[in-house]
NUVO-872409 format. One record per residue (C-alpha): residue in one letter; y, x negated, z negated. Coordinates in nm, 2 decimals, padded with zeros to 4 digits, m for minus. Example, Ala and Ser with C-alpha at 12.3 -4.5 7.8 and 13.67 -1.06 7.14 Angstrom:
BEGIN
- a / m00.45 / m01.23 / m00.78
- s / m00.11 / m01.37 / m00.71
END
This chain:
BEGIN
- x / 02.77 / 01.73 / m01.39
- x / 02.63 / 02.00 / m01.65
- x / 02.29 / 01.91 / m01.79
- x / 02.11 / 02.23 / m01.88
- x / 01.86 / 02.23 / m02.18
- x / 01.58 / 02.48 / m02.16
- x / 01.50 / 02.68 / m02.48
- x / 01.15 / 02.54 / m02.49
- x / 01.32 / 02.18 / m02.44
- x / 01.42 / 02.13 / m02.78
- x / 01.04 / 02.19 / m02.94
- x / 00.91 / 01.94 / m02.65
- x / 01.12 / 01.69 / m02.73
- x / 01.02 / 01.75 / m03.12
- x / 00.61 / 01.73 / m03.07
- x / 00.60 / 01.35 / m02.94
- x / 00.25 / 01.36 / m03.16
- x / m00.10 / 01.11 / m03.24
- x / m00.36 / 00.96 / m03.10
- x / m00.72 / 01.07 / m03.22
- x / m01.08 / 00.93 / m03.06
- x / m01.25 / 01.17 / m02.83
- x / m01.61 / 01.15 / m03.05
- x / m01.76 / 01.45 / m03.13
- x / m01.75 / 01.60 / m03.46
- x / m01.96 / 01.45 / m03.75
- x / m02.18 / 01.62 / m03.93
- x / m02.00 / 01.52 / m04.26
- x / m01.66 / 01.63 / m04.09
- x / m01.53 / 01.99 / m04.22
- x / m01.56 / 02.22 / m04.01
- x / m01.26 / 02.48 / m04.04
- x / m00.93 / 02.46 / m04.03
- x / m00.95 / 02.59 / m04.39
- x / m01.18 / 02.59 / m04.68
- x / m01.11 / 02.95 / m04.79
- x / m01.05 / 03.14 / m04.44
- x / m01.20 / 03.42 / m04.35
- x / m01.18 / 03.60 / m03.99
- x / m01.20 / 03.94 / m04.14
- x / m00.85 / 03.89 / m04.34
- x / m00.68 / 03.76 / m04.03
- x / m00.42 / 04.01 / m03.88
- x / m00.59 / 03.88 / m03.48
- x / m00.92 / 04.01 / m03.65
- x / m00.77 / 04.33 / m03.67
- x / m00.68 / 04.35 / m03.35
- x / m00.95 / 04.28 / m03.20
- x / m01.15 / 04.53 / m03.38
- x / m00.94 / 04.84 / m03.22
- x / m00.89 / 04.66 / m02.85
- x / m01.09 / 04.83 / m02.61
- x / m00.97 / 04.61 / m02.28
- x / m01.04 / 04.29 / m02.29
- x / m00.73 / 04.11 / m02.22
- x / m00.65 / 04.22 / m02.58
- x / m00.95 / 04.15 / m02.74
- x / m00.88 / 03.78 / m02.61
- x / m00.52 / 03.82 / m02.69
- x / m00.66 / 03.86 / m03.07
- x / m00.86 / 03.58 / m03.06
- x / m00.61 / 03.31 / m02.92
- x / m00.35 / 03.47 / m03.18
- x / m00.65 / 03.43 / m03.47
- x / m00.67 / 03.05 / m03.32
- x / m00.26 / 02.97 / m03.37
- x / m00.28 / 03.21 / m03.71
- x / m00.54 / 02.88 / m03.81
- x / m00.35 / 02.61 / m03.74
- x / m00.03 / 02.77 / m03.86
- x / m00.19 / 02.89 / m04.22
- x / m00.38 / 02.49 / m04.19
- x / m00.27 / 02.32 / m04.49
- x / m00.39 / 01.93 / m04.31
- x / m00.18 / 01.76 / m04.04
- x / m00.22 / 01.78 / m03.66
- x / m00.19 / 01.46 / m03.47
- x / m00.05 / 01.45 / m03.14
- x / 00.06 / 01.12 / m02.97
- x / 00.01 / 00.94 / m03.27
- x / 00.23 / 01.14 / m03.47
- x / 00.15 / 01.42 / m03.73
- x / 00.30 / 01.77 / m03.76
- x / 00.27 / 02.02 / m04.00
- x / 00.02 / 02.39 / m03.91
- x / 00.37 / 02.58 / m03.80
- x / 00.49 / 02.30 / m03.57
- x / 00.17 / 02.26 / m03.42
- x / 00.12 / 02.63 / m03.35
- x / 00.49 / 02.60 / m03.23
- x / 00.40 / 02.38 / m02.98
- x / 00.09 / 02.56 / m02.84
- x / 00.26 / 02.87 / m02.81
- x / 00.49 / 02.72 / m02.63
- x / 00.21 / 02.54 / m02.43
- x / 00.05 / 02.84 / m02.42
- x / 00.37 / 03.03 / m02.25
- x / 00.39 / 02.79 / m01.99
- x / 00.01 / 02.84 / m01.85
- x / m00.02 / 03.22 / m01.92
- x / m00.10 / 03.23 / m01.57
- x / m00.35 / 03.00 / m01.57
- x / m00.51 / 03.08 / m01.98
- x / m00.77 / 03.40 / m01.95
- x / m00.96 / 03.34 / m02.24
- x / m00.96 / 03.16 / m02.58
- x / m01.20 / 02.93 / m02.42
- x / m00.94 / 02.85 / m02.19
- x / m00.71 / 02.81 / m02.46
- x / m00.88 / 02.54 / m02.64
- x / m00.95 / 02.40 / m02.28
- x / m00.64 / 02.38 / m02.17
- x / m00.34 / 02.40 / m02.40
- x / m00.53 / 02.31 / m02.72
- x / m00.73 / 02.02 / m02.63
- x / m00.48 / 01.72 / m02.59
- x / m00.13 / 01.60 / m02.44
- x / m00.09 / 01.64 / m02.07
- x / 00.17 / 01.34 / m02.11
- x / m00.03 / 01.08 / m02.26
- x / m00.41 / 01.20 / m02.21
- x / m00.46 / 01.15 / m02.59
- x / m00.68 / 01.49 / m02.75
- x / m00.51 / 01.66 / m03.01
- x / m00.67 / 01.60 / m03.37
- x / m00.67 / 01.75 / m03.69
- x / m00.61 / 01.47 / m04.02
- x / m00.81 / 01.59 / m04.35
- x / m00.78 / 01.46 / m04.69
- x / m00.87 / 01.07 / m04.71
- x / m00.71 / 01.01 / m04.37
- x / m01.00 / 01.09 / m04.16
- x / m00.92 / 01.25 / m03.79
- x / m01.09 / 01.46 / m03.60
- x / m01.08 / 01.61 / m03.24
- x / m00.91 / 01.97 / m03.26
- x / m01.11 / 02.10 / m02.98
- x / m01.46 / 02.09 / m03.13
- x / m01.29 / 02.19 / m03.47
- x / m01.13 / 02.55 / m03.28
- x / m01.50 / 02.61 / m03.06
- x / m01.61 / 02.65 / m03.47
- x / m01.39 / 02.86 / m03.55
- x / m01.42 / 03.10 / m03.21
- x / m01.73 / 03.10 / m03.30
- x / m01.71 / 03.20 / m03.65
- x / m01.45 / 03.49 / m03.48
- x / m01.69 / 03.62 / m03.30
- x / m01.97 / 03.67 / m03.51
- x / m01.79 / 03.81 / m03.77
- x / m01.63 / 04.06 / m03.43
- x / m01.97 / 04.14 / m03.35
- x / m02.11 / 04.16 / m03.72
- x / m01.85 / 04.41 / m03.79
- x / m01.84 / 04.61 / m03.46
- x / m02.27 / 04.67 / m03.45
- x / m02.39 / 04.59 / m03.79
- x / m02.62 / 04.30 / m03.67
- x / m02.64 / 03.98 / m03.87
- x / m02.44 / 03.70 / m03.78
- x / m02.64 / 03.41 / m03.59
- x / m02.73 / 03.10 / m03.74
END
């Protein structure tokens, strides 16, 4: 009997990743997924700018999301395992294919294919310098948010909430 491996197999079988506690984000925590990124220099940014329906405006901001975590220079933990930005953002895309049906928005993004392993309930997290982990989830709301303002600073002119 033939076993047949699914393209998308091989990158499953690759991400068995790390555990990381559910707690929200401290203050102290960083923020970003890096230090010196800005939304305006981001390709997704771009995009969104010119998109006039929505289902690509949200297609720019999921992309900006994975452009993040696949430009992140810190390690993402899944299963209690770490993986480099460009496996990580392997791995959601790949996530991310599998629930296009179900995935609408960013929001549901980070809700449903960024947020943590459907295998093991553990969250996804995000290891900066000195070993400390964070949640992803709470980390990628941030940097929507960061998206969006500068989307909406650009587009009208008005300041950016604080």
């Amino acid at each position: 009997m033939k076993t047949r491996v699914f393209p998308f197999g091989i990158l499953f079988l690759i991400f068995q990743g790390c555990v990381v506690s559910p707690t929200p984000l401290p203050e102290e925590a960083p923020v970003f997924l890096s230090d010196s990124r800005s939304p305006e220099a981001s390709r997704a940014f771009q995009k969104a700018l010119s998109a006039e329906e929505s289902i690509l405006q949200e297609k720019a901001r999921i992309d900006y999301l994975l452009e993040g975590i696949s430009a992140c220079p810190y390690n993402f933990i899944r299963n209690g395992r770490s993986y480099d930005g460009k496996r990580a953002a392997a791995h959601l895309r790949w996530k991310h294919f599998r629930r296009r049906s179900k995935v609408k928005t960013a929001e549901d993004f980070i809700a449903q294919v960024a947020n943590g392993s459907k295998m093991s309930g553990e969250p996804y997290g995000v290891e900066f310098p000195g070993k400390k982990r964070y949640p992803l989830r709470p980390i990628l709301e941030k940097e929507l948010k960061a998206f969006d303002e500068a989307l909406r600073y650009k587009k009208t002119g008005s300041q950016p909430l604080e």
